[in-house]
FIPA-706775 format. One record per atom (N, C-alpha, C): y, z, x; residue in one letter. Coordinates in steps of 0.1 Angstrom, whole numbers, plus 5000, padded with zeros to 4 digits. Each point is the difference from the previous one (the first is absolute). Example, Ala and Ser with C-alpha at 12.3 -4.5 7.8 and 13.67 -1.06 7.14 Angstrom:
# FIPA-706775
494350785132A501250004991A501250005009A501149934996S501150005009S501150084992S
# end
This chain:
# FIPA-706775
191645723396X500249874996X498949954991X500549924990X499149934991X498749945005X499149974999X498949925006X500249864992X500249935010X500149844989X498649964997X499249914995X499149924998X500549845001X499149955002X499849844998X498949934993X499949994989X498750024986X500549794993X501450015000X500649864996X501349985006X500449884997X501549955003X500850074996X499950074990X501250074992X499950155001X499450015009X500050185004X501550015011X500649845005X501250045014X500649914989X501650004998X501049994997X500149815009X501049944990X499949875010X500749965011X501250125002X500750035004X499250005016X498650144997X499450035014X499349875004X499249964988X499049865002X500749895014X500749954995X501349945006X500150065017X500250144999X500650085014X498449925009X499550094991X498250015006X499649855007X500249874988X499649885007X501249935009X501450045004X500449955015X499950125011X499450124996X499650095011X498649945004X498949944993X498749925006X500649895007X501049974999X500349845011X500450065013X500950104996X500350105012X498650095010X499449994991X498950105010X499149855004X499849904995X499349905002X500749945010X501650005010X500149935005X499750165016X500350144995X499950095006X498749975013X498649984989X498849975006X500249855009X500349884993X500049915008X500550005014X501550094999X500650025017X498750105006X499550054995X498550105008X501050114998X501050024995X500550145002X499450134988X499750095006X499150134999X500850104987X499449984990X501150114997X498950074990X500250105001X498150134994X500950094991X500749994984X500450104997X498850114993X498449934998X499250084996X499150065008X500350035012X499450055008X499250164999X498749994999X499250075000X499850044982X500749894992X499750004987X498549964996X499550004989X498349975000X500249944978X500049885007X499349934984X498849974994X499450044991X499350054994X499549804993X499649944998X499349854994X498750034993X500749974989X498850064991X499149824994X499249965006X499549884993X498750004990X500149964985X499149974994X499949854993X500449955010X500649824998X499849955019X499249914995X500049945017X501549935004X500649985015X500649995002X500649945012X500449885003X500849965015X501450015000X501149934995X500950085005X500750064997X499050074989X500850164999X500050145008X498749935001X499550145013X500449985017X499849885001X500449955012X502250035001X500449954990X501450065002X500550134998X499450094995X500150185001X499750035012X498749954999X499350085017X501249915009X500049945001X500949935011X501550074999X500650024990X501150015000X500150165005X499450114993X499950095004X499850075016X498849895006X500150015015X501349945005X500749934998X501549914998X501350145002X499350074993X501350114996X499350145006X499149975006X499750145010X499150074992X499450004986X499250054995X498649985000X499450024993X498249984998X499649984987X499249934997X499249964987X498750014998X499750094989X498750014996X499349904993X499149985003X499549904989X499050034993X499950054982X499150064995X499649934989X498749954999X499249934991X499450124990X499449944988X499050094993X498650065004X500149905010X498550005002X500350155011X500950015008X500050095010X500750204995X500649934989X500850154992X499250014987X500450134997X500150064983X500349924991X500949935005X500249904990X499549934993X498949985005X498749914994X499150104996X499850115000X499150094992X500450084992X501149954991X500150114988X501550085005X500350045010X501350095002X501249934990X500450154992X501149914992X501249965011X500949884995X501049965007X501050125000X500650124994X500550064998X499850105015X498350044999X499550125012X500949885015X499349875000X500049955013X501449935006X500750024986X501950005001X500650135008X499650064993X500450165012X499250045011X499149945003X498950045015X500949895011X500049884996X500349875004X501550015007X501250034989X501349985004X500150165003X499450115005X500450125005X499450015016X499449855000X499849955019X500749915003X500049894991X501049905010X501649974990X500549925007X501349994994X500849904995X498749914997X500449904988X498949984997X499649894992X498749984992X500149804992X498849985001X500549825001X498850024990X499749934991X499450004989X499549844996X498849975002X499549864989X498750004999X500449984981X498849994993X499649944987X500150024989X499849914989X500450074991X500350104994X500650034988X501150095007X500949954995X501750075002X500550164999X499350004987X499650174996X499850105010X499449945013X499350085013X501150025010X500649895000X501650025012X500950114989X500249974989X501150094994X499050145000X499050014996X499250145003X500250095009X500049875012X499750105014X501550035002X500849924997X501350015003X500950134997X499450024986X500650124994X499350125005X498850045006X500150065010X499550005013X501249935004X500149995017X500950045005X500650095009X500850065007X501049925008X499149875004X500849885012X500049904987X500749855004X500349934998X498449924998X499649934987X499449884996X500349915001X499349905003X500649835001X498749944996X500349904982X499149914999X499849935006X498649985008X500149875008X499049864994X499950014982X499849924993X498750094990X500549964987X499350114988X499349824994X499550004990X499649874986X501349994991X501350105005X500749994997X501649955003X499850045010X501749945010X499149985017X500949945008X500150015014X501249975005X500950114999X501649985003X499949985014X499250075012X500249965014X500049845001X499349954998X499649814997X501850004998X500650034990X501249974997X501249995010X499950155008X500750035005X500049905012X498649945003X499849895011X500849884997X499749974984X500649844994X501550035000X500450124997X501749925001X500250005011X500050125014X500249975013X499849845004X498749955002X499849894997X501349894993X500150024989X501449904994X501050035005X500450115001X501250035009X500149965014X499549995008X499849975014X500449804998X498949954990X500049855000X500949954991X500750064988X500549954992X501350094996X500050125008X501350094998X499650064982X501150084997X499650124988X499249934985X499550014997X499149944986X500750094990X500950055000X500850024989X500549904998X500049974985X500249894991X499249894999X499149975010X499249914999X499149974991X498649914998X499450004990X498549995011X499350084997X498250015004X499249954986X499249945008X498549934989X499450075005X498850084993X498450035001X499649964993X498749925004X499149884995X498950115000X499049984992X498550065000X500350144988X498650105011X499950114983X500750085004X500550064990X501050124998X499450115003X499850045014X499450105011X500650125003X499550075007X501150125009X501049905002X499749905009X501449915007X501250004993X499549944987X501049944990X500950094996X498750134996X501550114998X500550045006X499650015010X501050075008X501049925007X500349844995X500949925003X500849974986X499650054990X500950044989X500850155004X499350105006X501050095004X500850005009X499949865011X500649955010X501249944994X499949904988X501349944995X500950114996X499550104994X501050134996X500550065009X499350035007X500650075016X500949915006X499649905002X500949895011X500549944995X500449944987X501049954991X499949834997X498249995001X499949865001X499549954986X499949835000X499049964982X498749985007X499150024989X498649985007X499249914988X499449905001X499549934995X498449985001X499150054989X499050005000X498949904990X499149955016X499149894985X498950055006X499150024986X498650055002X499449944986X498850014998X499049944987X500250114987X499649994991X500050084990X498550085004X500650154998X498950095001X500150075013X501249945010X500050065014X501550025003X500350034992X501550075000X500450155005X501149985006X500050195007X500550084989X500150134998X500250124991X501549944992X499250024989X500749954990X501150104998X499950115002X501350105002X500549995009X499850005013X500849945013X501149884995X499749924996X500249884998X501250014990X499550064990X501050104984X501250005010X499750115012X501350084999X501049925013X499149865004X501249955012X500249864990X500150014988X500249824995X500949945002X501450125006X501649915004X499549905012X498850025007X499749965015X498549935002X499250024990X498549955000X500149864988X499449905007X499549914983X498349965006X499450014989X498749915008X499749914992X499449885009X499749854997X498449975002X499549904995X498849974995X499649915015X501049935003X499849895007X501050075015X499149975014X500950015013X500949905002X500249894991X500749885003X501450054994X500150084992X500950034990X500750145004X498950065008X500350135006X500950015015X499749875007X500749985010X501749975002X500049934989X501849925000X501150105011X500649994998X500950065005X499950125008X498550045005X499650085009X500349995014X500350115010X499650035012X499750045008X498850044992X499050065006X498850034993X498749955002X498749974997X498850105005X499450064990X498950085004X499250024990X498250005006X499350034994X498650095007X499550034997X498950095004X498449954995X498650045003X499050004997X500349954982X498749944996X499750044986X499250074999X499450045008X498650164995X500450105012X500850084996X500350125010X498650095001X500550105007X498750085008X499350094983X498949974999X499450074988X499649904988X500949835003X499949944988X498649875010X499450035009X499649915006X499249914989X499150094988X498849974993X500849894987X501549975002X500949984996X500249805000X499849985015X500649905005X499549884995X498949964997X499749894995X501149974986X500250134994X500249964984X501749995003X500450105014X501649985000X500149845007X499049955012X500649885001X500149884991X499650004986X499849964990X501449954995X500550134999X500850114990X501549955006X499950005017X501449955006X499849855007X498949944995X500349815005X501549964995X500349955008X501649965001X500950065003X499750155006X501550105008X499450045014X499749885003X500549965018X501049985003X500450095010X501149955008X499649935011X500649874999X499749965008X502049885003X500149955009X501549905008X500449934989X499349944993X500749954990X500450054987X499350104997X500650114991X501550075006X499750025014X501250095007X501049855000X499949924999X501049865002X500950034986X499250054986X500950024987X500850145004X499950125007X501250065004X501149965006X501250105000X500749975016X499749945006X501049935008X499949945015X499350105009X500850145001X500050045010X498950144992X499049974993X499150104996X498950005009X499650165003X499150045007X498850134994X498849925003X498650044995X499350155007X500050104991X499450095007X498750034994X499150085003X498650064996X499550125009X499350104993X500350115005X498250005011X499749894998X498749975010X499150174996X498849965001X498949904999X500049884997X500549864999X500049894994X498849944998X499749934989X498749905000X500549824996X499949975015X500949905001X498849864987X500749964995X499449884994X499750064984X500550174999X499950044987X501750014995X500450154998X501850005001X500949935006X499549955013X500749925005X499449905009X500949905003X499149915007X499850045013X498749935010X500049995014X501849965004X500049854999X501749965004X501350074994X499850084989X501250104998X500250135009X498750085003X500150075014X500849995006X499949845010X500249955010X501549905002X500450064983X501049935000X501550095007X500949885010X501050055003X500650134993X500149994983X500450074991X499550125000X498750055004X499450105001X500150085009X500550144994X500450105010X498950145002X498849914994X499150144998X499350135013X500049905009X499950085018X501250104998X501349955001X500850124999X500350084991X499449944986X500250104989X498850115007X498849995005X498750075003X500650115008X500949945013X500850095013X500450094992X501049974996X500650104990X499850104991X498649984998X500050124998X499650135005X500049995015X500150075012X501650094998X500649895001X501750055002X500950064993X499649924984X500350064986X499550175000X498450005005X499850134996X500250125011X500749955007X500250095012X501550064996X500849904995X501450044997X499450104984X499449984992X499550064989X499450175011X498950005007X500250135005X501150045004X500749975006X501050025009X501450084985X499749934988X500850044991X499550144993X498449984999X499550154992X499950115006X500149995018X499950115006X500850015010X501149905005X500750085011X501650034989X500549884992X500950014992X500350134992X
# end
């Protein structure tokens, strides 16, 4: 059998996307009854981190113990990985022990690297370039509270990040409009962007970007690496807070996600958090359950 990967959104068909996020509601209510069910038992995942992390690490490791398996947890500081071993050697040492492999780090090039030679299954668990698991959390998420986001229309407010793209590959996969306002100079990949224009527009202004939206999200302005960054990004994005009365120019019934870390009083407000509308706690849950139905797809399926 083929070995799948999970590197982007568009490595599974939308067809599976779809299967994948109402089998997470199903395994998420599986756990809630306390009922036991271990299809990876005595499986061993491999967590490769060169990116700090809560709940990415915390929802592998957990999920894996969830499904009867075990998780490694390997930093640079503790592997080869940090001294020189090419990605190539520690792709074949790595996936010829355990039987999947969870990957996050900063340049993208390193998951498709290892990917192409690994024997088990890869899963980006966020590159400087995509973070599809985040994804697979947010539609579950809209599905559960607002039923299928096919056809609907999403705003992303802020910089054109991993997030962003990878919720431009979200509109193509899941068949939604996505609406983007960000400043000049902080725009996501201008070729990404090229090749979804039936489904992407971006706007200067979040006031302009919200209309007819249902659903709201934005992330950091200085992701992990851009810290030396922040003074000149909070500059850069005065005026793309989300904050209740921004969300008042959506939908009635639009709801605010963020893929947390939040920095309340910067992207978004303290009282937008905490607003009714905000489903970010269970967008967080979820990605426990999202990525358990995702193993559950690359290795028992």
């Amino acid at each position: 059998m083929t070995t799948r990967h999970f590197l982007t959104l568009l490595d599974l068909s939308p067809e599976e996307l779809n299967t994948l996020i109402h089998r997470a509601v199903e395994l998420k209510q599986i756990r809630n009854n306390g009922d036991i069910y271990e299809p990876l038992k005595n499986q061993v995942m491999a967590m490769i981190f060169e990116k700090s992390s809560t709940r990415t690490r915390v929802s592998f490791e957990a999920g894996m113990a969830q499904f009867g398996g075990h998780a490694l947890f390997l930093s640079p500081r503790d592997t080869q990985l940090g001294r020189g071993e090419p990605i190539e050697d520690s792709a074949r040492v790595i996936s010829s022990m355990c039987d999947v492999v969870m990957i996050r780090t900063f340049d993208h090039n390193t998951v498709e690297t290892f990917a192409a030679n690994s024997k088990v299954p890869v899963i980006n668990a966020l590159t400087d370039d995509y973070h599809p698991c985040q994804l697979l959390a947010d539609m579950q998420t809209f599905l559960e509270h607002r039923g299928a986001i096919k056809g609907k229309t999403v705003t992303w407010i802020g910089d054109g990040n991993n997030m962003c793209h990878s919720y431009i590959n979200a509109a193509r996969q899941f068949d939604f409009k996505l609406q983007i306002a960000c400043p000049e100079g902080f725009a996501p990949n201008t070729e990404l962007v090229a090749a979804n224009s039936d489904r992407v527009t971006i706007y200067r202004t979040p006031e302009e970007a919200v209309k007819g939206s249902h659903l709201i999200v934005t992330d950091v302005w200085a992701s992990m690496g851009q810290e030396e960054e922040q003074k000149e990004r909070e500059q850069a994005f005065t005026g793309y807070q989300v904050t209740p009365e921004l969300m008042d120019q959506a939908e009635s019934d639009a709801i605010f996600m963020h893929c947390l870390p939040a920095h309340r009083g910067e992207e978004v407000s303290a009282e937008m958090m905490d607003d009714p509308r905000s489903v970010v706690f269970d967008e967080a849950e979820n990605r426990l359950h999202a990525q358990k139905a995702l193993l559950e797809f690359l290795m028992v399926s």
